[in-house]
Each structure stands twice: as structure tokens, then as C-alpha cells.
LODRENKOL-921669 format. One record per residue (C-alpha): residue number from 0; x negated, y, z negated; residue in three letters. Coordinates in steps of 0.05 Angstrom, whole numbers. Each point is the difference from the previous one (the first is absolute). Last residue first. Layout:
pos: NUM east: X north: Y up: Z code: ala $
...
***
This chain:
pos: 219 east: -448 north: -662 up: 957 code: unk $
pos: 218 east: -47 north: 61 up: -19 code: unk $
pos: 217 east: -4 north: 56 up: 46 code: unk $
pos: 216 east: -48 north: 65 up: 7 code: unk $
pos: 215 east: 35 north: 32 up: 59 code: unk $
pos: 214 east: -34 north: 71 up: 24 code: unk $
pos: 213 east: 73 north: 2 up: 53 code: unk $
pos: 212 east: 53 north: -51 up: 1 code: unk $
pos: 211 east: 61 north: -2 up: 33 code: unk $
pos: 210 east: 54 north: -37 up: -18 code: unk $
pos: 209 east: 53 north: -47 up: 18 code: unk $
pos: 208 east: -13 north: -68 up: -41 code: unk $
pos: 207 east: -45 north: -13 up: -57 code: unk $
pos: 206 east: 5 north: -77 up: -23 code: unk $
pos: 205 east: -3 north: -13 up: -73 code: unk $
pos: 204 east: -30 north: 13 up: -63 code: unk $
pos: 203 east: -30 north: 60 up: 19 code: unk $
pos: 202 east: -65 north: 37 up: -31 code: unk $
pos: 201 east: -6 north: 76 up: 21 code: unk $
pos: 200 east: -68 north: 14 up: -9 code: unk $
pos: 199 east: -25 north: 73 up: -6 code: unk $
pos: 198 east: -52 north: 30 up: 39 code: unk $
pos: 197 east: 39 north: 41 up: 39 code: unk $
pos: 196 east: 66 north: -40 up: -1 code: unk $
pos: 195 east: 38 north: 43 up: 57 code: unk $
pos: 194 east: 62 north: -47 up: 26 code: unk $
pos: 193 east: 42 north: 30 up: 64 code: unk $
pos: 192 east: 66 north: -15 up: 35 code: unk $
pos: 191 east: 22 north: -37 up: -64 code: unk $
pos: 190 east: 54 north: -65 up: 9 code: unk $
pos: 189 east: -26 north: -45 up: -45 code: unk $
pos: 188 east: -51 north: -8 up: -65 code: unk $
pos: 187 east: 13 north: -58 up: -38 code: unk $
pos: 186 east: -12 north: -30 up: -73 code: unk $
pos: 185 east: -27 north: 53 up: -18 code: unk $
pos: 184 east: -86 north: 25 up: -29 code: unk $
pos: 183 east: -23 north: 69 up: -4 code: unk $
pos: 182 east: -63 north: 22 up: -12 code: unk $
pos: 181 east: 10 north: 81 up: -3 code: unk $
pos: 180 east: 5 north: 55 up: 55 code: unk $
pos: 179 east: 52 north: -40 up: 41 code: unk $
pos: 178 east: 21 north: 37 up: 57 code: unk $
pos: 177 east: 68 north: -34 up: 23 code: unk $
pos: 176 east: 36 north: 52 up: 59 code: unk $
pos: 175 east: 73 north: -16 up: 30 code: unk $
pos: 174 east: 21 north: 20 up: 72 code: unk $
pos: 173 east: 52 north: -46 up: -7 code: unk $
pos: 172 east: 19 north: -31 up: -63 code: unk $
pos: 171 east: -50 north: -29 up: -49 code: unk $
pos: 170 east: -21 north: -55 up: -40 code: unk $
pos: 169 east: -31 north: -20 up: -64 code: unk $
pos: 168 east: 22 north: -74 up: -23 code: unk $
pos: 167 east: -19 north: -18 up: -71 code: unk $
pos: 166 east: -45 north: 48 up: -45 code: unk $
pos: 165 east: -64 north: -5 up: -33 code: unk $
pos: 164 east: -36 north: 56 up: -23 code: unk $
pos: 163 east: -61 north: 48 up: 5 code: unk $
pos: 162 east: 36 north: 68 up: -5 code: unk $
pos: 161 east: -13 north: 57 up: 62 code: unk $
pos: 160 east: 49 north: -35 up: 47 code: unk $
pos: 159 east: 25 north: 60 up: 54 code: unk $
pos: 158 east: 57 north: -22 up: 36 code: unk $
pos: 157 east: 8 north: 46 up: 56 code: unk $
pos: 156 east: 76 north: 3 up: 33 code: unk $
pos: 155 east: 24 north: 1 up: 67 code: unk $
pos: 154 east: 62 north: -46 up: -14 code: unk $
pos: 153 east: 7 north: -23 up: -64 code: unk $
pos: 152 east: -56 north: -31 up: -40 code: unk $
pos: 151 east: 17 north: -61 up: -45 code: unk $
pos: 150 east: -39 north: -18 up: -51 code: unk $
pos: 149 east: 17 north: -67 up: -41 code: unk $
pos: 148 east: -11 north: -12 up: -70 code: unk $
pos: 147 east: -11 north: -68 up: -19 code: unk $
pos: 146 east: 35 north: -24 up: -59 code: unk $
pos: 145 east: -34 north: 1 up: -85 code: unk $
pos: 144 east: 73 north: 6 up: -25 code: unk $
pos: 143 east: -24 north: 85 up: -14 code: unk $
pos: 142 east: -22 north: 1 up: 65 code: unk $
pos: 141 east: -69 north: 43 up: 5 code: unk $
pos: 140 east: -21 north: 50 up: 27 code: unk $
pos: 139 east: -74 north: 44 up: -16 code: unk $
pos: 138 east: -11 north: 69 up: 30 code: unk $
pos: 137 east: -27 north: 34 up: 61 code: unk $
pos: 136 east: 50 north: -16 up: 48 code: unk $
pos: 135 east: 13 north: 52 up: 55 code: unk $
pos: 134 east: 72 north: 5 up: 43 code: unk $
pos: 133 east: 13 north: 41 up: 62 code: unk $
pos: 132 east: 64 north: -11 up: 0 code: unk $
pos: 131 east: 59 north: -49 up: 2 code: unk $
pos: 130 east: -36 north: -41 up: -55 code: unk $
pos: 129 east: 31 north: -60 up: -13 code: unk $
pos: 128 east: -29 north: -36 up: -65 code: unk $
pos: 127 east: 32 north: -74 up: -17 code: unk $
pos: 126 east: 0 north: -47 up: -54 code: unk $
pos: 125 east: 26 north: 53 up: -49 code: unk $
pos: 124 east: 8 north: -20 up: -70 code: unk $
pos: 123 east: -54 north: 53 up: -6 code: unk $
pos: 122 east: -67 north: 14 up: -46 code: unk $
pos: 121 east: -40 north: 59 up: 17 code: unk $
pos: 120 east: -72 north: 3 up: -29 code: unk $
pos: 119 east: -37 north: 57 up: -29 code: unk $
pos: 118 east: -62 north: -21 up: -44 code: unk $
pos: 117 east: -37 north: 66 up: 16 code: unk $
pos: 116 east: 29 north: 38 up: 58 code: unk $
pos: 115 east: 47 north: -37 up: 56 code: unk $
pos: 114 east: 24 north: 25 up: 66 code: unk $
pos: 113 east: 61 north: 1 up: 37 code: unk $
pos: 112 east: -6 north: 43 up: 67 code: unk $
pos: 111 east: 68 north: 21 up: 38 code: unk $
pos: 110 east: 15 north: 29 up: 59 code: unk $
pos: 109 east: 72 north: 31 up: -3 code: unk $
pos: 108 east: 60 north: -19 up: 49 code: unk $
pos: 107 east: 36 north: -66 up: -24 code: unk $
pos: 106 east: -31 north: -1 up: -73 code: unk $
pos: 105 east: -21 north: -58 up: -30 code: unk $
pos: 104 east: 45 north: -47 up: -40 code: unk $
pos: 103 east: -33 north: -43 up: -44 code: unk $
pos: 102 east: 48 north: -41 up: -59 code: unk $
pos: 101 east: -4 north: -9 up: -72 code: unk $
pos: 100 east: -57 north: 44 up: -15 code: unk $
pos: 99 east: -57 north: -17 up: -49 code: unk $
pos: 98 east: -52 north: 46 up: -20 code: unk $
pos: 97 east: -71 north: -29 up: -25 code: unk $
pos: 96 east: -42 north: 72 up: -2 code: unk $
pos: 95 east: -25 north: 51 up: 31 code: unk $
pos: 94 east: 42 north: -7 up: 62 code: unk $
pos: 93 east: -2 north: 56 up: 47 code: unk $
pos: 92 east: 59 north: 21 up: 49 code: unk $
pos: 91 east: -37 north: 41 up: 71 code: unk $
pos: 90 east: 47 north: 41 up: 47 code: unk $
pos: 89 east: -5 north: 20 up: 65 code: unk $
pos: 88 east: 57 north: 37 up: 38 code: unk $
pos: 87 east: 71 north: -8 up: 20 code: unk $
pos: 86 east: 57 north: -15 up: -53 code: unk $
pos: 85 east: 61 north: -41 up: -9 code: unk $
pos: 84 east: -24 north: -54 up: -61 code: unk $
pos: 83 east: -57 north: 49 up: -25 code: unk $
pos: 82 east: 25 north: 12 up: -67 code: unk $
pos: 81 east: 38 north: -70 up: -4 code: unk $
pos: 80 east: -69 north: -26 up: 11 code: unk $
pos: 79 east: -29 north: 30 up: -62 code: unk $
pos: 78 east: 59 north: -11 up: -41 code: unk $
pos: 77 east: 0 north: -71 up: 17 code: unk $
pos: 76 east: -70 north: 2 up: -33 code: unk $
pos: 75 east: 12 north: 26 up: -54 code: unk $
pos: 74 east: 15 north: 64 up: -46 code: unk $
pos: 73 east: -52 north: 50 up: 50 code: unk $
pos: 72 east: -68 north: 34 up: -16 code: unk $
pos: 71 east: -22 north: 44 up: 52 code: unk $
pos: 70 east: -71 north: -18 up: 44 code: unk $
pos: 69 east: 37 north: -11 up: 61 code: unk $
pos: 68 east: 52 north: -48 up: -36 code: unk $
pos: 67 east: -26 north: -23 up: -68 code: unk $
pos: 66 east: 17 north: -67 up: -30 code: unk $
pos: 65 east: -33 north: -21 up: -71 code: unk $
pos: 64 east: 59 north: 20 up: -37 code: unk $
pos: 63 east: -30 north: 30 up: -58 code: unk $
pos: 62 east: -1 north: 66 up: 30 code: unk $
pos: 61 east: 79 north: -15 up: 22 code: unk $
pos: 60 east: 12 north: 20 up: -87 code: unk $
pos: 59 east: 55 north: -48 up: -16 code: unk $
pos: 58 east: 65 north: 41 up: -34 code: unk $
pos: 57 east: 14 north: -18 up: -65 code: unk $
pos: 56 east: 67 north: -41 up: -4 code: unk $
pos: 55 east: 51 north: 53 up: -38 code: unk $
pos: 54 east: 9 north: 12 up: -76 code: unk $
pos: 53 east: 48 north: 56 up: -14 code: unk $
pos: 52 east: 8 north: 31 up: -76 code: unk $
pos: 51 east: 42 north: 7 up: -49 code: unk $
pos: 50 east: -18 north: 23 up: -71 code: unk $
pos: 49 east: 2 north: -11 up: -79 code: unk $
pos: 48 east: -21 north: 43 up: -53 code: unk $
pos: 47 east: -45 north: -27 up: -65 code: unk $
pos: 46 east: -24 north: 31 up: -64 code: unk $
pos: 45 east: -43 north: -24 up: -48 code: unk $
pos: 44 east: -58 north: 40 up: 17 code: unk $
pos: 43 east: 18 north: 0 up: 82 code: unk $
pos: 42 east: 30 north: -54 up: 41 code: unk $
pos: 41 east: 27 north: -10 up: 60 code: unk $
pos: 40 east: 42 north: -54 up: 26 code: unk $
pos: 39 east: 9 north: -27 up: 69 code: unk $
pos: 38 east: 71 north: -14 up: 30 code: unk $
pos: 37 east: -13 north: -37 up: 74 code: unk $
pos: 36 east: 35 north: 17 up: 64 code: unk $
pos: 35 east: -21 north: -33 up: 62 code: unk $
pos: 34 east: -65 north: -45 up: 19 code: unk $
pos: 33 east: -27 north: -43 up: -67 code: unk $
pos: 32 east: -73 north: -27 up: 9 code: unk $
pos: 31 east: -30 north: 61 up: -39 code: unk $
pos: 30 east: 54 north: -12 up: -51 code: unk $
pos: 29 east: 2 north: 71 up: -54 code: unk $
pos: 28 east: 38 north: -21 up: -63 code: unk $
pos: 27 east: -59 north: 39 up: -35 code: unk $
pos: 26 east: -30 north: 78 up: 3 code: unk $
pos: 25 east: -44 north: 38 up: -60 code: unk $
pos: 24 east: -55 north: -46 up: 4 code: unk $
pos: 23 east: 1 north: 14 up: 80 code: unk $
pos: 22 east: -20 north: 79 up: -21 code: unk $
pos: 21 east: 46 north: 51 up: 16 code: unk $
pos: 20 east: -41 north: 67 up: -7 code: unk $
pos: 19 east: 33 north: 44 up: -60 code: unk $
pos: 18 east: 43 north: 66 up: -6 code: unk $
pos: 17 east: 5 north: 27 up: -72 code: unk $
pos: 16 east: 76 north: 31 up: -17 code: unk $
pos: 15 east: 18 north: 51 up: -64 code: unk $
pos: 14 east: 71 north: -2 up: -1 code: unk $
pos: 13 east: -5 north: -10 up: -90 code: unk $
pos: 12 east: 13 north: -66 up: 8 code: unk $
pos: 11 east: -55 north: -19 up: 52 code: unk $
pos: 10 east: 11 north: 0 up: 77 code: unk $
pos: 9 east: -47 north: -49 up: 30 code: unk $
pos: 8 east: -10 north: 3 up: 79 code: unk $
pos: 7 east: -34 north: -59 up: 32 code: unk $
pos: 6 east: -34 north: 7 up: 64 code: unk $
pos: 5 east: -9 north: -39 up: 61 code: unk $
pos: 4 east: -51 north: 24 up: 46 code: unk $
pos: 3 east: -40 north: -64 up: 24 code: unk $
pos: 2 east: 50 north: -54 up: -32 code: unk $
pos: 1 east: -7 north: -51 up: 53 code: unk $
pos: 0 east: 26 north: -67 up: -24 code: unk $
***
């Protein structure tokens, strides 16, 4: 209980009064874990008066929320993509920490980079990622039920893969881009009109079909 300015006024018997900081020893019958009304008790040399006052669910502070969107903290993740759902432009969400988010939308018109700081890590019942964008992945996925997740690039899209990981089938639409800047190993890789590796390997566990690749550095 926050008492930073509370006062106590004492009027004596002959009208004279003395004003006093509320200290917590003074206050009871207050329930931190309580929301709603609540009847606390304050007492003073003997002499008690009782009050009314509103508990509500504290507020979280966003800076403690390990997601930032361009450089601003936001609530969550979902608010993050929410925020850019129907807009144009570039934008970059950061992970500094292990954040978990039910489901992975991306956003139809934006380009998007997701990147991780520290020990950042997104966790997802998702099994599948479907950017519609430009789309850069610089941070750590995993399935929450241990699954494959599958990347899907829509039409003339660059998928950017910045995080070593393993993933199941990557593929993309026409005119699609993969340019992996990490070690990266799926289960297949289809359907690209271009694959840069640079000098990272991209390991696959089965056949690649339909794509062009250019400074390859493959593992099968």
C-alpha cells in the first residue's frame, strides 16, 4: 500500500489539531491480493477511524516486457504486430527475452525484421510463418509442442534467415527470394527463384526441388 502523502490530522480536546505522515503501522485490513473495495483501519494513540478505499490490478510496466517495436517498448508481442497490421514501411520488433505468443501473424503490407538481444527467444504454437513481405529473421523460434515450423514466402518476397535453426519445409511463391545469413538446416527447400547462402550451409533433409542457387554452400 502506497501511502506517499497521506496525512493524519489530530484534533485534540481543546480544538487544537497536529497533522502527522501516515505510516503503514498506523494502517491494517488492507489485502494486497484483494481487487475492489476493501475497509482499512487507521490508527493513531489509541484511537482508530475507518475508511474505503479502491484496489484495482496494478498496471504491468511494457519496460519489463522484453518486446520493443523500433526501439519503443510495447505490452506484447501481438501488440506489436497489431500496431503494424495495415501499414507501409519498415519496421524492426526485438526480443530481449523468452516471449511467447499464441499465434504469428505478420503484417500484409510492412517489411518486417524480428530480431533477438540477449537470451531473447520467441516461443509459438504456430507451425507455420507466412510472411507477405519482405520478412528478416534474426531471432530464435521455436514450437511450443516441439513441431516443425514451416516458412512460407508469398509471392515476391525476401526471406532473410539471420538465426541458426532448424525448420521443416521453407518455400516460396513466385518471384520469392531465400538469403540465408545463418546455418540453416529444413527438411525441404522448394519452389524459390533464387537461394544466396554466402558461406553459410543450408543442410536439407530431403530432396530440393525448383530453385535457383547462387554462392551455395549445401549439406544433404
Amino acid at each position: 500500500l502506497d501511502l506517499t502523502g497521506g496525512l493524519v490530522t489530530v484534533t485534540f480536546s481543546n480544538n487544537d489539531t497536529t497533522t502527522f505522515a501516515l505510516t503503514q503501522d498506523m494502517v491494517s485490513g488492507y489485502n494486497k491480493n484483494k481487487t475492489g473495495e476493501q475497509k482499512i483501519t487507521v490508527k493513531y494513540e489509541g484511537k482508530e477511524d475507518k475508511f474505503t478505499i479502491t484496489v484495482k490490478e496494478r498496471e504491468p510496466d511494457i519496460s519489463e516486457s522484453g518486446i520493443k517495436l523500433n526501439g519503443e517498448s510495447v505490452k506484447d508481442f501481438a501488440t506489436a504486430i497489431k500496431t503494424i497490421a495495415n501499414q507501409t514501411g519498415e519496421f524492426t520488433i526485438t526480443i530481449e527475452k523468452e516471449v511467447n505468443a499464441a499465434k504469428f501473424p505478420l503484417p500484409k503490407n510492412a517489411s518486417l525484421i524480428i530480431e533477438a538481444t540477449g537470451d531473447g527467444v520467441l516461443t509459438t504454437t504456430a507451425t507455420s510463418i507466412a510472411p507477405k513481405k519482405n520478412f528478416t529473421l534474426n531471432c530464435p523460434v521455436k514450437n511450443s509442442n516441439n513441431k516443425a515450423i514451416a516458412l512460407k514466402a508469398a509471392k515476391d518476397t525476401t526471406l532473410t534467415i539471420g538465426t541458426t535453426g532448424t525448420f521443416g519445409t521453407i518455400s516460396g511463391a513466385k518471384g520469392a527470394k531465400l538469403i540465408l545469413n545463418a546455418d540453416v538446416t529444413a527438411e525441404s527447400v522448394k519452389t524459390f527463384d533464387s537461394i544466396e547462402t554466402g558461406t553459410n550451409t543450408l543442410t536439407i533433409t530431403k530432396a530440393l526441388s525448383g530453385a535457383a542457387i547462387a554462392n551455395a554452400n549445401l549439406a544433404y
